[in-house]
DSSP file (Angstrom, degrees, kcal/mol; ACC not computed):
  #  RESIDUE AA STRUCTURE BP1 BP2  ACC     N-H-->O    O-->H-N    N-H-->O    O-->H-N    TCO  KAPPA ALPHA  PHI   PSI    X-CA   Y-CA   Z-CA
    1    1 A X              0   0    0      0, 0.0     2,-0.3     0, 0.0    29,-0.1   0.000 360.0 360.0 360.0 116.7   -4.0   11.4   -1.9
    2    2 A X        -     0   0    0      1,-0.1     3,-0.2     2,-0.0     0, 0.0  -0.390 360.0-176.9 -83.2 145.6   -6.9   10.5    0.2
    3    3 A X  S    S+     0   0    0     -2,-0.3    -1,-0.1     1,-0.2    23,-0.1  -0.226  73.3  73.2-111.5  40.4   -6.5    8.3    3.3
    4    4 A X  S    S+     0   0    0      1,-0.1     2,-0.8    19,-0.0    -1,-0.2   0.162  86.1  72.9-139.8  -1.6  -10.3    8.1    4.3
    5    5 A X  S    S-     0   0    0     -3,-0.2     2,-0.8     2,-0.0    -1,-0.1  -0.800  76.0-134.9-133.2 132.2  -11.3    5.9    1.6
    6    6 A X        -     0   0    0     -2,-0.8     3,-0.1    -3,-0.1    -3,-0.1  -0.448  18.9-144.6 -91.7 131.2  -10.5    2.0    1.2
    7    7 A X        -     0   0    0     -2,-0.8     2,-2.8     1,-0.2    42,-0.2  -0.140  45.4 -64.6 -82.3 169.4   -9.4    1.1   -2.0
    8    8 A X        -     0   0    0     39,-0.2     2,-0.3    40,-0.1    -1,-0.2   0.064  65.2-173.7 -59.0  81.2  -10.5   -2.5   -3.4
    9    9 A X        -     0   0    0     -2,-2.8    41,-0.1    39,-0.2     6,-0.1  -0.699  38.2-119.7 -99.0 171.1   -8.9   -5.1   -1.1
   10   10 A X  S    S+     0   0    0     39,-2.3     2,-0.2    -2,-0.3    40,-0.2   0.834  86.7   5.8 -36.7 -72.7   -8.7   -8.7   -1.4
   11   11 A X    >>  -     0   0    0     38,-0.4     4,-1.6     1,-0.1     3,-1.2  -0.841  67.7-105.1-135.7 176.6  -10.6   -9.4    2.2
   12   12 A X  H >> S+     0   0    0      1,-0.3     4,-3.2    -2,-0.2     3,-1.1   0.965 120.1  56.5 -54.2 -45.4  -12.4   -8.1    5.2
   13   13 A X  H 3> S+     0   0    0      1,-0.3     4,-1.2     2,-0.2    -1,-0.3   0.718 106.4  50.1 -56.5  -9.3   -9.0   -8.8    7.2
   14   14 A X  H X> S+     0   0    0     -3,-1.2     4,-3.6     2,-0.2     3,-0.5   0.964 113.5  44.2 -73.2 -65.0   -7.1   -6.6    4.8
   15   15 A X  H <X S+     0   0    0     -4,-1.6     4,-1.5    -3,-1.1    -2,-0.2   0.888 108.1  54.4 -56.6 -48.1   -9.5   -4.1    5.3
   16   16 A X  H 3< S+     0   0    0     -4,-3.2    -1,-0.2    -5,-0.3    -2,-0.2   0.984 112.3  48.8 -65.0 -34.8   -9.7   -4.5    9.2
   17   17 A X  H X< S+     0   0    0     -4,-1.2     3,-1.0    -3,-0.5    -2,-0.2   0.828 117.1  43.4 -81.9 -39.0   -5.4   -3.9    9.3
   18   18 A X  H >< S+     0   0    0     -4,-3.6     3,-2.2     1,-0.2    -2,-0.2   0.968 104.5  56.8 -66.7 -36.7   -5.7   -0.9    7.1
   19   19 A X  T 3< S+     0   0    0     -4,-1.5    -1,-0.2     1,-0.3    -2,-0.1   0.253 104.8  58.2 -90.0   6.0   -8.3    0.6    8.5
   20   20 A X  T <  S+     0   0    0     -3,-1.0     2,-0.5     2,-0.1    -1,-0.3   0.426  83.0  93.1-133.8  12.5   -6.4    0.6   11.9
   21   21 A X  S <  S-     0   0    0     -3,-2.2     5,-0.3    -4,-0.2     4,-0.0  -0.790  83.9-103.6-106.5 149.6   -3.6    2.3   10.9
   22   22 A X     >  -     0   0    0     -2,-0.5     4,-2.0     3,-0.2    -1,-0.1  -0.053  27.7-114.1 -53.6 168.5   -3.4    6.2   11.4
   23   23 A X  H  > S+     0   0    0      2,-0.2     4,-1.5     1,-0.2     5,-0.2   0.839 115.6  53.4 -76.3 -40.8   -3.9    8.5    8.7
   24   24 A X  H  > S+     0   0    0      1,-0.1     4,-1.9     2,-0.1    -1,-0.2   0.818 105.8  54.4 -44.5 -29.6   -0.6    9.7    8.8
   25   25 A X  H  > S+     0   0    0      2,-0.2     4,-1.7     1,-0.2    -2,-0.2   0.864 108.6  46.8 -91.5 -44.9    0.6    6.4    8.5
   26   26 A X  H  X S+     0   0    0     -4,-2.0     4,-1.9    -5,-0.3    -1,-0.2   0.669 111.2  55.0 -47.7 -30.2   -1.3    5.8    5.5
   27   27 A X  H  X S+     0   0    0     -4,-1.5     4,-2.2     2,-0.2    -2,-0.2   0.908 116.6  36.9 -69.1 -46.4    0.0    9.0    4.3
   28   28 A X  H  < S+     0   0    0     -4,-1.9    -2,-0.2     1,-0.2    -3,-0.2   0.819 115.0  53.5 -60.2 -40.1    3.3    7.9    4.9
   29   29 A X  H  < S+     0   0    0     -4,-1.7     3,-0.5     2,-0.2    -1,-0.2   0.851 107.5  47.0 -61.6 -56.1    2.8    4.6    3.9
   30   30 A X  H  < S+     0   0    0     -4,-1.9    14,-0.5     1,-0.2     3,-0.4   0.785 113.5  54.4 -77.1 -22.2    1.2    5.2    0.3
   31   31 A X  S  < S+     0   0    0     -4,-2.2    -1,-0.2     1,-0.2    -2,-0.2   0.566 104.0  56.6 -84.9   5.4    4.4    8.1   -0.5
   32   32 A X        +     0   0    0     -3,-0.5     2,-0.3    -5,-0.1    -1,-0.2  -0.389  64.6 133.4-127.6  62.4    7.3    5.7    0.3
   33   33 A X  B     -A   42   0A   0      9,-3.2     9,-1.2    -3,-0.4     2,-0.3  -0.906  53.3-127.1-106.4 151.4    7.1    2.6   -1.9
   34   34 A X        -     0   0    0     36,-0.5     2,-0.6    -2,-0.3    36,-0.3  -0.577  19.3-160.2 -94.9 146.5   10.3    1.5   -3.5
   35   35 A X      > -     0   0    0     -2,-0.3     5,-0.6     5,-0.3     4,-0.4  -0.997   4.1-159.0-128.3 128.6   10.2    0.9   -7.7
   36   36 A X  T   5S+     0   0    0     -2,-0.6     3,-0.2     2,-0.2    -1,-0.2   0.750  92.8  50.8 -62.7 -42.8   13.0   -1.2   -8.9
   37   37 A X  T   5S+     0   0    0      1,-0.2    -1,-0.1     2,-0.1    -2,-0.0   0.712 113.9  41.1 -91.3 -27.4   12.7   -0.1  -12.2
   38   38 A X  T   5S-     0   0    0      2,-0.2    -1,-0.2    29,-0.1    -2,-0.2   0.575 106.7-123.1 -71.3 -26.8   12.8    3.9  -11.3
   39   39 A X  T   5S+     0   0    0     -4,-0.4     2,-0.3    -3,-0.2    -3,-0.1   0.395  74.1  36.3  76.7   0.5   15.7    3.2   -8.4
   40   40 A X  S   <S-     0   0    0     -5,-0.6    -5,-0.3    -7,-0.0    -2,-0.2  -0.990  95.1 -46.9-178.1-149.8   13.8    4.7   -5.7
   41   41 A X        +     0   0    0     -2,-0.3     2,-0.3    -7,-0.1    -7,-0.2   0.056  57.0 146.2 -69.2 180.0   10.8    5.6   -3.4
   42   42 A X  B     -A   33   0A   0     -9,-1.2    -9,-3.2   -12,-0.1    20,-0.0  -0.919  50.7 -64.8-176.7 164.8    7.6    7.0   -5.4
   43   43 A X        -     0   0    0     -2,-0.3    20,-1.0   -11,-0.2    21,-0.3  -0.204  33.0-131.6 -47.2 155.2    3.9    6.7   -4.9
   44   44 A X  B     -B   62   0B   0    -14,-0.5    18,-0.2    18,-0.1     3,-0.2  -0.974  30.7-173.6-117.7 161.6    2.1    3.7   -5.1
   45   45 A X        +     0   0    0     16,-1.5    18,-0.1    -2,-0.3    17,-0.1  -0.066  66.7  15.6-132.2-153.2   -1.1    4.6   -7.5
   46   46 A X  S    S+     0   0    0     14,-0.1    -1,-0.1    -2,-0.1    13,-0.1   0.536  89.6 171.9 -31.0  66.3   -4.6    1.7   -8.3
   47   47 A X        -     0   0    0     -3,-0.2    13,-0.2    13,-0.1     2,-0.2  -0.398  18.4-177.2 -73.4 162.1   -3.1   -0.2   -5.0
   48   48 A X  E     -C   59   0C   0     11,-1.4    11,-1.0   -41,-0.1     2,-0.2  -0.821  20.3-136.1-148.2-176.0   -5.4   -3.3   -3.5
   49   49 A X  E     -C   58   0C   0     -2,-0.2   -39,-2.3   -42,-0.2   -38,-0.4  -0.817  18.3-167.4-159.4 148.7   -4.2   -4.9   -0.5
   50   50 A X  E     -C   57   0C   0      7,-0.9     7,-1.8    -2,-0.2     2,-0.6  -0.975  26.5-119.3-153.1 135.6   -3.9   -9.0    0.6
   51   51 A X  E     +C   56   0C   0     -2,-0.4     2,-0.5     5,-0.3     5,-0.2  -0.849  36.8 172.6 -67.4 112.8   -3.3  -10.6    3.9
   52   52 A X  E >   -C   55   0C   0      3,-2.0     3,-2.5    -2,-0.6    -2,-0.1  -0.986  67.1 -16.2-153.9 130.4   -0.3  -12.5    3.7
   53   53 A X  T 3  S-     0   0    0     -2,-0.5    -1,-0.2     1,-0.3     3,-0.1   0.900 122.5 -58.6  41.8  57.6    1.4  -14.2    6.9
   54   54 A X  T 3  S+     0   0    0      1,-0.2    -1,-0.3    20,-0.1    21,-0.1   0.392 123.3  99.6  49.2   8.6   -0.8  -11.8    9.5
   55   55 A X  E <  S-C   52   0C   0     -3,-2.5    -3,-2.0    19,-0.1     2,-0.6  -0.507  77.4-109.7 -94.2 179.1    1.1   -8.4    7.5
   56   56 A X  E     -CD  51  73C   0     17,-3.2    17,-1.3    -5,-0.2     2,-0.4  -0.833  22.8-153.0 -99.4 101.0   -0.3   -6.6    5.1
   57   57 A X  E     -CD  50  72C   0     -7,-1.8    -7,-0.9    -2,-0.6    15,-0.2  -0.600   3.7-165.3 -94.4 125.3    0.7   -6.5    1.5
   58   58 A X  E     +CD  49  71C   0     13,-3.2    13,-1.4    -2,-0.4     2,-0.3  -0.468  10.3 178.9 -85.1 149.2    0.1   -3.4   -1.0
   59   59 A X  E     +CD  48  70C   0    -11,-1.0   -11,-1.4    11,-0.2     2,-0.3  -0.817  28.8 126.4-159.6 132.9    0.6   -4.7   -4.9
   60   60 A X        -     0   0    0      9,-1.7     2,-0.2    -2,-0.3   -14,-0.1  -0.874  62.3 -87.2 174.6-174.7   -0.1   -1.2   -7.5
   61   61 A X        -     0   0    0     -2,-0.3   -16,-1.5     7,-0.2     7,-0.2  -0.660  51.8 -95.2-106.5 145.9    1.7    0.6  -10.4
   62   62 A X  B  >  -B   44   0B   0      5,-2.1     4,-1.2    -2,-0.2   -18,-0.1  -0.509  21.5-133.6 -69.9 140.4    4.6    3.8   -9.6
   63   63 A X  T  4 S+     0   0    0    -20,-1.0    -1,-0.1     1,-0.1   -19,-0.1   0.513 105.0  47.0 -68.2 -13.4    3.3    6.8   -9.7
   64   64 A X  T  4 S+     0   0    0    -21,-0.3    -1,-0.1     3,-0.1   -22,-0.0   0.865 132.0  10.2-107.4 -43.0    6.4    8.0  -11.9
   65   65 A X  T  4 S-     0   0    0      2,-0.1    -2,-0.1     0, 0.0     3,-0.1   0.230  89.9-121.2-132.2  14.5    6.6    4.9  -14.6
   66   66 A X     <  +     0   0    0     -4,-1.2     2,-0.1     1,-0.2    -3,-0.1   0.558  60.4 150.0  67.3   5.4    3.5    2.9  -14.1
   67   67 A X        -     0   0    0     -6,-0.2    -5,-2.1     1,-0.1     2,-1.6  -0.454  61.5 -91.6 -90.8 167.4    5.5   -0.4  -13.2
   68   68 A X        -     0   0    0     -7,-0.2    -7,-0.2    -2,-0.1     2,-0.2  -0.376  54.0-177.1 -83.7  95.9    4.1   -2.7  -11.0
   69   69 A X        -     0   0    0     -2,-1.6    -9,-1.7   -26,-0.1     2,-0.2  -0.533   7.3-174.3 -64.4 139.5    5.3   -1.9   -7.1
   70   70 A X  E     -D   59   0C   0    -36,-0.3   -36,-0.5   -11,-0.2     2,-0.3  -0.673   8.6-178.5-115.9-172.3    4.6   -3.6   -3.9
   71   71 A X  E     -D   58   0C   0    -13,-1.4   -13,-3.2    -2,-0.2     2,-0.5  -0.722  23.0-138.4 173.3 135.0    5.4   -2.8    0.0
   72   72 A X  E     -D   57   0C   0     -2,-0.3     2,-0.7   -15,-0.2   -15,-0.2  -0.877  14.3-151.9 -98.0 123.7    4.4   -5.3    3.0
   73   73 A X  E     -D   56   0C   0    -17,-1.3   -17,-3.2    -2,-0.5     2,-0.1  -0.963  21.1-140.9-105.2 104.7    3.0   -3.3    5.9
   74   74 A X        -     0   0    0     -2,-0.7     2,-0.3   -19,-0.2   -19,-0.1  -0.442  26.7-176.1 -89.0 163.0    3.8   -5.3    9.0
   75   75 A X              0   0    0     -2,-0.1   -19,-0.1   -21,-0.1   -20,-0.0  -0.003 360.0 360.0-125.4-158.1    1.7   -5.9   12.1
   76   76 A X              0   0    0     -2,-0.3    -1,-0.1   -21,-0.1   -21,-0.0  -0.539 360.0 360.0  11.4 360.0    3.8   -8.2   14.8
């Protein structure tokens, strides 16, 4: 999964908070999302990305059953 290209978020500030987290962290980030409907962590797969209360929030489909996952990457 490539961490060097930003996929279609919402706004620049979305883009400015991803873009300032490591690539590991991205790595890490994109391989641990939890799917309710699968019972545990999975990829997240056609993610875009939203500012919401200064964090960041991820919204895509599991890599494993295509249902729709999220995962809030917080800044504080």
């Amino acid at each position: 999964m490539a961490t060097d290209s930003i996929p279609d978020f919402a706004d620049d500030p979305a883009v400015k908070l991803w873009r300032s987290v490591s690539d590991e962290g991205i790595r890490l980030i994109l391989a641990n999302v939890w799917c309710g409907k699968c019972g545990h962590g999975v990829a997240i797969e056609d993610y875009t990305g939203s500012v919401v209360g200064g964090d960041l929030l991820l919204t895509g489909k599991c890599s494993d059953c295509h249902a729709d996952v999220a995962r809030v990457v917080e800044f504080h």
